[in-house]
N, C-alpha and C positions, 0 to 999 in steps of 0.2 A: 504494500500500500504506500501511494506518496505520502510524502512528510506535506504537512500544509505550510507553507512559509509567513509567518507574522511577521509584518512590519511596523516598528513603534508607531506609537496614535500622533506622537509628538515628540517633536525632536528638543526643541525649546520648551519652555513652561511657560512661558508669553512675550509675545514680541512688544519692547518697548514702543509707546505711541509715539515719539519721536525723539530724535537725536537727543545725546548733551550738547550742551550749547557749544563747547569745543569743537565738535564735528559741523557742526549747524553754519558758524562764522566763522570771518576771521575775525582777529584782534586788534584792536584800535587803540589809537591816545587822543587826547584833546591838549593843547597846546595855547598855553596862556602867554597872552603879549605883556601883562604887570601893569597894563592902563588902566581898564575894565573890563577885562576878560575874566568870568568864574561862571560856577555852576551851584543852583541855590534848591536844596531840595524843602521843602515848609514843614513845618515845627508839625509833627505828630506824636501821640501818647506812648506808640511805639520808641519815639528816637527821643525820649524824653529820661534820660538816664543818668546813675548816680553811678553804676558799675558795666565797665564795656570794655570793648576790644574795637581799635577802630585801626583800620591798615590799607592802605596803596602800593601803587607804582609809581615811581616818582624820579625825575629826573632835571637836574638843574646845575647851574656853576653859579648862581644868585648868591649873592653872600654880601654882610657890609654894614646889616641895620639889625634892630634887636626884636620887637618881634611880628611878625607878620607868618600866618600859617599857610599850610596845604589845602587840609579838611578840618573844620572845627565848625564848635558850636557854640558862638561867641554872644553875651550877655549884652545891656544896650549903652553901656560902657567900656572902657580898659580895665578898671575896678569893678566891673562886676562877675558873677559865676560865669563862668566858663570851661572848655576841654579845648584843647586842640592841637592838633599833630603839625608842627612846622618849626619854625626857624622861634628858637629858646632866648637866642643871642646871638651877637655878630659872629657871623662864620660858625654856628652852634644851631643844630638842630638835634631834639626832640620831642617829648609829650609832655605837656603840663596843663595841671588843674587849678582851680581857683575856687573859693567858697564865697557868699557873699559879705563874709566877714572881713577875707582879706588874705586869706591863710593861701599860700600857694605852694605845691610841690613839682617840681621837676625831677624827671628822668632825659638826659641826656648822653648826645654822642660824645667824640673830641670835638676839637678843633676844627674846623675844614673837613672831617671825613662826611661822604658824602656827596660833596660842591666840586665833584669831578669832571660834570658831564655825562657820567654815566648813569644807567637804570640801576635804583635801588630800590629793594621791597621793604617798607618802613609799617612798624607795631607799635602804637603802644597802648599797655593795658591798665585798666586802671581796677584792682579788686576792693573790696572794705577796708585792706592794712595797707597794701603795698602800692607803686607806682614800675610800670615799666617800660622800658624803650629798647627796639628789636630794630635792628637792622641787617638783613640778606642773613637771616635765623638767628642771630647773634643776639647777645643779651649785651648792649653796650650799658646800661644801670638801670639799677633798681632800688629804691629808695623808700621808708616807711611813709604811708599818707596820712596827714596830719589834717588834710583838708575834708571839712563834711558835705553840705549836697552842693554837687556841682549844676544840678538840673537848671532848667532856665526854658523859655516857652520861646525861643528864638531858632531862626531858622537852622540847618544844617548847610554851611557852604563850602566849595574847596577854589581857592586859588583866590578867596580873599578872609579879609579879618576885617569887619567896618568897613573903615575908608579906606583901607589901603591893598593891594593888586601885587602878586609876585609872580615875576616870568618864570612859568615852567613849565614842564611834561607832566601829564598825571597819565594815569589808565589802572582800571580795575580796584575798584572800591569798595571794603566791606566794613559794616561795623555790625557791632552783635551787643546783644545783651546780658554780657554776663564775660568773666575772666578765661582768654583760653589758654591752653596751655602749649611749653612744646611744642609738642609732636604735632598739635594742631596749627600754629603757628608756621614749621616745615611745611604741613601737608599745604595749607593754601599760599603758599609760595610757591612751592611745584608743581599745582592746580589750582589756578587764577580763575578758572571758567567752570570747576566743578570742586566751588570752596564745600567745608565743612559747615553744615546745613543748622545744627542744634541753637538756636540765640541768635541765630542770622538776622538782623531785623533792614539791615541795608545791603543790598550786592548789586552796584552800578558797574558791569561788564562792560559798556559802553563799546558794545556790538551795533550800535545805528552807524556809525560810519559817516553820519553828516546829521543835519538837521538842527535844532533847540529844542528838542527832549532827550532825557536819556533815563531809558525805563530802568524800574529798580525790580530784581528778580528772586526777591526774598519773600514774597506771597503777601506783605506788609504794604503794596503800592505806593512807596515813597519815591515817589518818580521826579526825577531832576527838571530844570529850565535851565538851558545853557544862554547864559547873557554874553554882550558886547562883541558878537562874533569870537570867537576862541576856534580855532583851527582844528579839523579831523587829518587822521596819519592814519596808514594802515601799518601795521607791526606784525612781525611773528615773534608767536612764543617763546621760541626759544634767543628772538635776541633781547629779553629780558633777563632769560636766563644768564646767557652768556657774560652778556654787560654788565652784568653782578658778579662774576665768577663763579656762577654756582654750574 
């Protein structure tokens, strides 16, 4: 008697509904002139936070003045609450916090590292105790936090601080809510397009390639307006990578 031949019902267990967004696009930067060039995402309950993890792509030789940021979320003063990832001090970038008291903690780099020209991928995290500043996986310091709530009902923007505009490269934008660690600080350095998902509350991929929005892909809808003309580049992955030396 023949043998019957069975063939599996399923080879897969289900075919994804479509790509990651890595397969889907390329990679892009927006590119700030320092006039009025920035990207302003509006104050949600989501990005309304006292403990976070906020990080880019970022690339610049800007250096000279004290402080003026990347991505932050700046109070409606100099003196008031705020976060934000940028330029600490001349020639000095880091992460620093502010309370409405007054109380301010920085985590920073050296001197000058960074203000090369080249792409660096920039962390930093802010938990209940500590303070810390990541640079291409590196832990450049970490410092005890002394500052209480930094929250503040003001927008989210990068490539400016107020009134003032700094020429530079951004691409791929995440903040989260809540301290990450390590390994997860690695992983979305080495997957920009398919970051760690858990307290994601912002991921600007900044896959449009052109236009004055730039969607945010963290299910949160905190979706960007890109003001004063700021310039699109197409990039590959890997010269992030590279330009880092990673």
């Amino acid at each position: 008697m023949a043998l019957a031949l069975r063939l599996p019902r399923r080879v897969y267990r289900k075919l994804p509904r479509r790509l990651p967004l890595a397969l889907q696009h390329p990679l892009y930067m927006l590119r700030f002139d320092g006039v009025n060039d920035y990207v302003e995402i509006p104050h949600s309950d989501s990005l309304n936070l006292n403990v976070l993890t906020v990080m880019c792509w970022f690339r610049s030789v800007y250096a000279g003045v004290w402080f003026r940021t990347i991505v932050a979320k700046y109070g409606y003063t100099y003196i008031s609450n705020f976060w934000g990832l940028g330029w600490v001090a001349a020639n000095v970038i880091g992460f620093v916090i502010r309370d409405a008291t007054g109380v301010v903690n920085i985590a920073r780099a050296g001197a000058g590292e960074g203000l090369d020209g080249r792409w660096h991928f920039l962390a930093g995290v802010a938990s209940d105790t500590r303070l810390q500043f990541w640079m291409d996986g590196v832990l450049k310091q970490e410092v005890d936090r002394t500052a209480g709530d930094i929250r503040n009902t003001r927008p989210v923007t990068v490539g400016r601080h107020l009134d003032t505009y700094v020429p530079e490269d951004v691409s791929v934008i995440h903040i989260y809510n809540r301290a990450l660690s390590r390994s997860e600080i690695e992983y979305n350095m080495y997957n920009p397009l398919n970051p760690v998902r858990e307290g994601l509350v912002l991921f600007l991929p900044l896959i449009e390639g052109s236009g004055t929005i730039v969607k945010d892909y963290s299910g949160f809808g905190n979706n960007g307006t890109v003001y004063g003309g700021a310039g699109w580049a197409e990039l590959a992955e890997y010269e992030l990578l590279a330009e880092a030396g990673l």
